[in-house]
C-alpha positions as CSV (number, residue, x, y, z in Angstrom):
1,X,-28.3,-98.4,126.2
2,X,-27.4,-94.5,126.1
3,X,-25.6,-92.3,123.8
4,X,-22.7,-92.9,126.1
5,X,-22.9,-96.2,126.3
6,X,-23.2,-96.9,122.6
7,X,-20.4,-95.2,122.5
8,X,-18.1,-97.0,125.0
9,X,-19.7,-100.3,123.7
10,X,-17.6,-103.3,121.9
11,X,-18.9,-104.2,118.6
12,X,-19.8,-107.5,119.9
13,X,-22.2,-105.6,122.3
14,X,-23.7,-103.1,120.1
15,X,-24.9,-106.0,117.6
16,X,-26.4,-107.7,121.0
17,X,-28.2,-104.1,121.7
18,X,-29.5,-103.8,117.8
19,X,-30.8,-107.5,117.8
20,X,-32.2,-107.0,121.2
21,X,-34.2,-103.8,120.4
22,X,-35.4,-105.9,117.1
23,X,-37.0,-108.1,119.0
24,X,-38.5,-105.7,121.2
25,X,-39.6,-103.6,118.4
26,X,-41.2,-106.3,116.9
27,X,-43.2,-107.4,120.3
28,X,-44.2,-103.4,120.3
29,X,-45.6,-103.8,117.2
30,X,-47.4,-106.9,117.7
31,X,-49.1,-105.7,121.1
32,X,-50.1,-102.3,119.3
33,X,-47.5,-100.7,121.9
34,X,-46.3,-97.4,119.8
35,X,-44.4,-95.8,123.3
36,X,-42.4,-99.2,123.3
37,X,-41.4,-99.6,119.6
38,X,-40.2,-96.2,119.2
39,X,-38.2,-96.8,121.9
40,X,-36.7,-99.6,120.5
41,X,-36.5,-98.1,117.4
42,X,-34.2,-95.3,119.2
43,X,-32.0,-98.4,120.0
44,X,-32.1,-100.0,116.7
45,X,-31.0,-96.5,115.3
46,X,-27.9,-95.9,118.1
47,X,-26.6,-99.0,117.7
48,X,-26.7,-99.0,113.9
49,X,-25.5,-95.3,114.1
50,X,-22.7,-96.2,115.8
51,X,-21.4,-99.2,113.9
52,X,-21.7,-97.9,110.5
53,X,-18.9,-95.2,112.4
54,X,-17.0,-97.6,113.1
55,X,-17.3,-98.8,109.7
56,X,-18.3,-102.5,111.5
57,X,-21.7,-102.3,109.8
58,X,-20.7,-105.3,107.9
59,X,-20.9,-107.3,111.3
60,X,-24.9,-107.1,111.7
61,X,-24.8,-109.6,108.5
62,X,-25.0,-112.8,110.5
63,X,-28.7,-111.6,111.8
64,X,-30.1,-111.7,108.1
65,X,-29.8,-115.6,109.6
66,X,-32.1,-115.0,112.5
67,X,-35.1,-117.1,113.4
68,X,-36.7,-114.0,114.4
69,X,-38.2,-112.4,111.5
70,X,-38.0,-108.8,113.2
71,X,-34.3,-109.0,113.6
72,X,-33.8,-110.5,109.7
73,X,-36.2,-108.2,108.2
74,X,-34.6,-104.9,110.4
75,X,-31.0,-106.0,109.6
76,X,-32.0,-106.7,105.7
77,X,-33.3,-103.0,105.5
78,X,-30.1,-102.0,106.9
79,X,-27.9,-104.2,104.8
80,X,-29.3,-102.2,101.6
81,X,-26.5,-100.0,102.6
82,X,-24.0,-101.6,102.7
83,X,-24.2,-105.3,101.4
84,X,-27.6,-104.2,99.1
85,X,-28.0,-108.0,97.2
86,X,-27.7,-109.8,100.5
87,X,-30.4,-107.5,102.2
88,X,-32.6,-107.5,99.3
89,X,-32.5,-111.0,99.2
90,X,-33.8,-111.3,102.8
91,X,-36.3,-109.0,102.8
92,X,-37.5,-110.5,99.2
93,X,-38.2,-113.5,101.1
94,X,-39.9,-111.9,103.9
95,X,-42.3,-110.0,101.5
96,X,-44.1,-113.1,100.8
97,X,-45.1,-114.1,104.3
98,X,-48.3,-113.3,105.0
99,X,-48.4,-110.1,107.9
100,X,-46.9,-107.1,108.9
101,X,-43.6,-108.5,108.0
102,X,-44.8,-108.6,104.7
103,X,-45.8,-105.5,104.2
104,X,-42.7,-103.7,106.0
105,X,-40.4,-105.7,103.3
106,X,-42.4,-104.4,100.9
107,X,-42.4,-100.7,101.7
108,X,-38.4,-101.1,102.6
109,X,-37.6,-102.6,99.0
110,X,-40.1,-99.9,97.3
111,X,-38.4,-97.2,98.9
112,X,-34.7,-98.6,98.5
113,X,-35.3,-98.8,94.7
114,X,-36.9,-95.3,94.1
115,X,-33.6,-94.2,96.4
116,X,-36.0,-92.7,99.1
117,X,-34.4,-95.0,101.9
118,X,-33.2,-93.5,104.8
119,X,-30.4,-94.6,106.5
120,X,-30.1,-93.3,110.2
């Protein structure tokens, strides 16, 4: 999705976007693919961009649910933000599963609680 399209997007298809470049980003990573998951990351980063200025951030909570651990643990490190015990939760959970996922739960809760989280 472009810039312009983010921008012209509902909400309801701006959270279909981020969850979609989640799972993308998380198939990148897997298949060693770093062209692919930074472009998904781009993604990830418009469409969160864009609802946190609409102030409909809050509406990316229902992925903390997701089967896909790339979309919960994504949306988690997000959630720090702006619903912090519900994302730390998540991503408490997901750092102890054995993998990646693991280690990127990790890294997001070290960060969040020595305030060195960025937010784009």
């Amino acid at each position: 999705m472009s810039v312009r399209n983010v921008q012209g997007a509902s909400i309801e298809e701006l959270v279909q976007e981020y969850e979609q470049a989640a799972v993308a980003y998380g198939q990148a990573l897997s298949s060693a693919n770093h062209r692919a998951a930074n472009r998904a990351h781009d993604r990830i980063a418009g469409a969160y961009r864009e609802l946190r200025s609409r102030a409909a951030a809050a509406q990316l909570l229902p992925l903390l649910r997701s089967e896909n651990e790339n979309v919960r643990s994504i949306a988690a490190a997000h959630a720090l933000e702006f619903a912090p015990e519900q994302g730390e939760l998540v991503l408490q959970e997901l750092a102890t599963r054995p993998g990646r996922i693991r280690t990127r739960a990790e890294y997001a809760l070290k960060a969040w609680r020595e305030g060195t989280l960025k937010f784009p």
